[in-house]
PLY file of the C-alpha trace (Angstrom):
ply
format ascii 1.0
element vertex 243
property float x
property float y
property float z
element edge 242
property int vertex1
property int vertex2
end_header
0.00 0.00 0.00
1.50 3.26 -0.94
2.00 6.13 1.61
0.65 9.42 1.53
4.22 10.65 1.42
5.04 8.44 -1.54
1.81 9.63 -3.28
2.60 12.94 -2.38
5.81 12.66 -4.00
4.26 11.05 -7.86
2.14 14.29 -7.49
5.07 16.59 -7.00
6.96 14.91 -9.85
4.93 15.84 -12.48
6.26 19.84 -12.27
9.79 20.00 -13.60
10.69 21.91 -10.07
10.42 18.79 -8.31
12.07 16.89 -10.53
15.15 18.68 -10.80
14.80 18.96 -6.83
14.52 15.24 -6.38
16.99 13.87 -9.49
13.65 11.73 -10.30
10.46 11.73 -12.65
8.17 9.27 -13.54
7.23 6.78 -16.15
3.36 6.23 -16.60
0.96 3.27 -18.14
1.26 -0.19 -18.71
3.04 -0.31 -22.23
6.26 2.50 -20.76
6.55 0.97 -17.59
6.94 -2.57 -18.69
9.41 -0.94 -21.69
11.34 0.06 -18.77
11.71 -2.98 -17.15
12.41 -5.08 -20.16
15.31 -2.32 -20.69
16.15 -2.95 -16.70
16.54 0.58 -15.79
17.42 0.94 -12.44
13.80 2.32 -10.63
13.76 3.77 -7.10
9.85 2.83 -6.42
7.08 1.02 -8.72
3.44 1.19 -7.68
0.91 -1.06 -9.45
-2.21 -2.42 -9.30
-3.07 -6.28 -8.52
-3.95 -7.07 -12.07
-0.63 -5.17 -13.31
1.43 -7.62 -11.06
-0.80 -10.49 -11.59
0.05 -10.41 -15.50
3.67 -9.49 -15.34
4.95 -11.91 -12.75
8.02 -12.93 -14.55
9.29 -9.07 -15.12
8.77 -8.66 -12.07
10.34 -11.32 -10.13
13.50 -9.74 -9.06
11.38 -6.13 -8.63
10.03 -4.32 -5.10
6.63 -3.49 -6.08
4.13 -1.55 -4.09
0.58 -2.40 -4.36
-1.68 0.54 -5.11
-5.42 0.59 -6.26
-5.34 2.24 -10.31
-8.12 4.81 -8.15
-5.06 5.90 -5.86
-2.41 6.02 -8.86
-5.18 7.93 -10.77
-5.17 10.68 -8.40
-1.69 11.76 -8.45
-1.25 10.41 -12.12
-0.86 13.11 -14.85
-2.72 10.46 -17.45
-6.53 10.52 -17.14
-6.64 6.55 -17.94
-3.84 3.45 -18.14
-2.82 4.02 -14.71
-1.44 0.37 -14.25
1.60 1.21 -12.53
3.60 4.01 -12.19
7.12 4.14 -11.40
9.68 6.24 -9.95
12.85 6.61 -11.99
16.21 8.20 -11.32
17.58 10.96 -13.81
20.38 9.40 -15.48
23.62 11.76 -15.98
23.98 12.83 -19.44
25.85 10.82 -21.70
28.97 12.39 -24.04
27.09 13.98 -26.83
28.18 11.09 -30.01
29.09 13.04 -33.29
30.57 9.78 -35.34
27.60 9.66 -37.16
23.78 11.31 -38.05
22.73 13.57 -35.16
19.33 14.93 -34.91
19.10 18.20 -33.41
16.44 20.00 -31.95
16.00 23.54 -31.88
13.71 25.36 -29.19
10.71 22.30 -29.96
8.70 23.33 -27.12
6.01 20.71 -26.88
6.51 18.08 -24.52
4.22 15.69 -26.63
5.86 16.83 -29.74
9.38 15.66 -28.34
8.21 12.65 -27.04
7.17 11.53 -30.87
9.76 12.68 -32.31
12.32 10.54 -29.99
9.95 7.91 -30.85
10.50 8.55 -34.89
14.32 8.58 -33.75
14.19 5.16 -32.17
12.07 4.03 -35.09
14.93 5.10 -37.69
17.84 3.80 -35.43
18.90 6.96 -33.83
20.46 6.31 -30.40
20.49 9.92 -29.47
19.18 13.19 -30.10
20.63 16.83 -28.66
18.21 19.52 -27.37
18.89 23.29 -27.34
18.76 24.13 -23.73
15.01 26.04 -24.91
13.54 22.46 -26.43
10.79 21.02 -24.02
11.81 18.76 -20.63
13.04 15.42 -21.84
11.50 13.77 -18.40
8.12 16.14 -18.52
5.41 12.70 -18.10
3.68 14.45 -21.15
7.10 13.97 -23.42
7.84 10.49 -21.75
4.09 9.19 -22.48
4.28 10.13 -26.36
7.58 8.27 -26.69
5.80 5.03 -26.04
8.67 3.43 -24.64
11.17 4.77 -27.15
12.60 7.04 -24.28
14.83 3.80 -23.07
16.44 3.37 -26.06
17.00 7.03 -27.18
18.95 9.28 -24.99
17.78 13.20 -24.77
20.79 15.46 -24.59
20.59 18.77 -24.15
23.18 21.21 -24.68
24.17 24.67 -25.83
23.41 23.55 -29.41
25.15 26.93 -30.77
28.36 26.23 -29.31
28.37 22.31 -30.65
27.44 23.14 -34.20
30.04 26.08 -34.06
32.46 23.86 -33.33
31.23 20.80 -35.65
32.87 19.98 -38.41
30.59 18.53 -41.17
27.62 19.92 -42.91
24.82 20.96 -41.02
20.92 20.83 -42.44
18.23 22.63 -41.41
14.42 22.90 -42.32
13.11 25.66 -43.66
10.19 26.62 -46.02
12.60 27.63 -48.63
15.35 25.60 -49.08
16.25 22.79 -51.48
13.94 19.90 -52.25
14.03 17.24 -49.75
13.62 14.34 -52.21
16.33 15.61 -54.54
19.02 16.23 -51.85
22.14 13.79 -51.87
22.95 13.15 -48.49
26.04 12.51 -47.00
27.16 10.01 -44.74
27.36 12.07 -41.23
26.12 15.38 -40.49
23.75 17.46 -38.33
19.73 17.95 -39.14
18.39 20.68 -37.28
14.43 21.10 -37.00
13.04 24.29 -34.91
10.73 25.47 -33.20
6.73 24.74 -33.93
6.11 28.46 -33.80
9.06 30.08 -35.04
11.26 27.36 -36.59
14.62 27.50 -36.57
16.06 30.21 -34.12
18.47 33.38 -36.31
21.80 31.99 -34.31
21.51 28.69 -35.14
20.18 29.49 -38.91
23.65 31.13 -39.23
25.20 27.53 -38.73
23.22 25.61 -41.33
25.30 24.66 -44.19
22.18 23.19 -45.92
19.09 24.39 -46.36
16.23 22.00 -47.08
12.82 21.92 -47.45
9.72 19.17 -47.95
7.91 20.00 -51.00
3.60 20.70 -51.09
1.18 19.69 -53.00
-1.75 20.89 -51.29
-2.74 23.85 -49.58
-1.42 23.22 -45.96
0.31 25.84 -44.52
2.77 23.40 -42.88
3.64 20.69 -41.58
3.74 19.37 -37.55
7.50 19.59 -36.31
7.40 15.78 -35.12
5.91 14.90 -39.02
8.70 16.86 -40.69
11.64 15.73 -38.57
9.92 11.87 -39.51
9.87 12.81 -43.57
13.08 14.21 -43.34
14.59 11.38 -41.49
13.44 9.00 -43.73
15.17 10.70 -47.01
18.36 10.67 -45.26
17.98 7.29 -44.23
17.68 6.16 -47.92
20.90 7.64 -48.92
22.84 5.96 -45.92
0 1
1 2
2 3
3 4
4 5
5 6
6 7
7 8
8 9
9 10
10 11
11 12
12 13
13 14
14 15
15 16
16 17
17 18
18 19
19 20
20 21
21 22
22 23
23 24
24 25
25 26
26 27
27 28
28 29
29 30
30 31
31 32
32 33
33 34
34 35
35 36
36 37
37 38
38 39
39 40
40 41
41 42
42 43
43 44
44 45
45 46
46 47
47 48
48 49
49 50
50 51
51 52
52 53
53 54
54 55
55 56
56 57
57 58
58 59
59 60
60 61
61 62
62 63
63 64
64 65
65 66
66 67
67 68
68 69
69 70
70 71
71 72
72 73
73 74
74 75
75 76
76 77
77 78
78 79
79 80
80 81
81 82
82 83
83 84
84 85
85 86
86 87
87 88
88 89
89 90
90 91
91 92
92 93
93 94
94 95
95 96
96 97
97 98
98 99
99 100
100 101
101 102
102 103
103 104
104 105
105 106
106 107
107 108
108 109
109 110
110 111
111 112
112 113
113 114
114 115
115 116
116 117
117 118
118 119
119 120
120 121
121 122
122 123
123 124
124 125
125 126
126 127
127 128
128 129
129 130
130 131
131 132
132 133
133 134
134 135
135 136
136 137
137 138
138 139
139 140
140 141
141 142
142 143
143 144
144 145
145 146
146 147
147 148
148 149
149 150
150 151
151 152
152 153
153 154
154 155
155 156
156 157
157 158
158 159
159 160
160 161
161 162
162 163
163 164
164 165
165 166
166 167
167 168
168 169
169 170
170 171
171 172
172 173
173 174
174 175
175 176
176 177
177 178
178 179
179 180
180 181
181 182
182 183
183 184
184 185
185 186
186 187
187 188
188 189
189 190
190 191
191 192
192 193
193 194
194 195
195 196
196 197
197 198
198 199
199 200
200 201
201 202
202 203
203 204
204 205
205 206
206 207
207 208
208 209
209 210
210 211
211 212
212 213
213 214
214 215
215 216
216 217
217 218
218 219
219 220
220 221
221 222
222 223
223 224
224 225
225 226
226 227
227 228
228 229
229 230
230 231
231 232
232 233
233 234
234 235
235 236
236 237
237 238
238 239
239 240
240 241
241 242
C-alpha cells in the first residue's frame, strides 16, 4: 500500500521543479513501464495495481513493487486513464554527446508531446540519441515520456548549448526551412547534423547562421505546414535512404 508521502511525492513529480529537486520523474501506463523494465533501468519505487502484477509476474520477479489501487495512482497520475503502474525513476547523468555519425538536433521544440514523438520517430529510424537546445521542451516532462511510447529507453535526450556544438562541428549541417532545397532531390552525405526548430518560429536566427544546408519538404496541397514531429519523420526518412 503506498504512503501518503510516496503519493505525495508522484504528485510533486509531475512539475519540472520537483524533478530537478529530487533527481527523479516518472514513467506512466502499462506499455512504458513494462518498456522500462524489459530495458532494466534501475527504478527507485514502482506502484501497481493487482492485475498489473498479476500479468507481469516474470518481469517482475527480481522487482520491489508496491501495491496501489489504479483509483489511488489515478489521483496523483498526470494520465486521465492506463494508470497500471507508475514508477519512480532516477535521472540518469547525461551521456557524451556522439558526433561519429547522423545527429538529430532540436531547436527550441517546445512541446513536450511533440518531443516525445519525435524521440519515438528517432528510435524508429535507429537513432540512439538526439541533442536539445537548452530552450527544447523537458526530456523527463510525463507528457514527453508518455508520447515516446517506450522509445525514451532506447533514445537518450541530450541537451546542450546547441550553438556552441554546431560552431564547433565539423561537417555539414541541415536545417528545415520553407525555402530551401527539395528534400527528395538532396544527396545526403554520410554524417552530419539535421536541425528542426521550433513549432512556432522554426529554426532560431543563431543557429540558422550555422546551417550549411538548407532544405525543405515540397507541397502539394494547400497546408500551410507541416507538424514539427511529421517533418523531422519525412526528413529522417530521405536521409535514411541515402545511408
Amino acid at each position: 500500500m503506498a504512503s501518503k508521502n510516496q503519493l505525495k511525492l508522484i504528485r510533486a513529480l509531475g512539475q519540472k521543479k520537483y524533478r530537478k529537486q529530487y533527481g527523479q520523474y516518472l514513467v506512466q501506463g502499462e506499455k512504458n513501464v513494462l518498456e522500462l523494465l524489459v530495458a532494466g533501468i534501475k527504478l527507485d519505487a514502482l506502484f501497481a495495481t493487482p492485475q498489473f502484477i498479476e500479468q507481469n509476474q516474470s518481469a517482475l520477479k527480481h522487482i520491489d513493487v508496491i501495491e496501489t489501487q489504479e483509483e489511488e495512482l489515478t489521483k496523483v497520475s498526470t494520465l486521465v486513464s492506463n494508470n497500471a503502474a507508475i514508477a519512480i525513476v532516477p535521472i540518469p547523468e547525461e551521456a557524451k554527446i556522439d558526433l561519429s555519425g547522423w545527429v538529430l538536433a532540436l531547436d527550441g521544440v517546445s512541446d513536450p508531446g511533440n518531443l516525445g514523438t519525435i524521440i519515438r520517430v528517432a528510435d524508429w529510424y535507429g537513432f540512439k540519441q538526439i541533442v536539445l537546445s537548452e530552450t527544447c521542451a523537458d526530456q523527463f516532462n510525463p507528457k514527453t515520456i508518455s508520447a515516446t511510447m517506450g522509445s525514451f529507453v532506447r533514445v537518450n535526450s541530450l541537451r546542450t548549448n546547441l550553438h556552441g556544438l554546431l560552431s564547433h562541428y565539423n561537417g555539414p549541417v541541415y536545417g528545415a526551412f520553407l525555402n530551401g532545397e527539395n528534400v527528395h532531390r538532396t544527396v545526403f552525405t554520410d554524417k552530419g547534423v539535421l536541425v528542426m526548430g521550433s513549432e512556432s518560429h522554426g529554426i532560431s536566427p543563431e543557429i540558422e547562421a550555422l546551417v550549411t544546408h538548407k532544405i525543405t519538404i515540397p507541397a502539394f496541397g494547400g497546408a500551410e505546414s507541416l507538424n514539427v514531429a511529421m517533418a523531422t519523420g519525412i526528413i529522417v526518412d530521405n536521409i535514411k535512404r541515402h545511408s
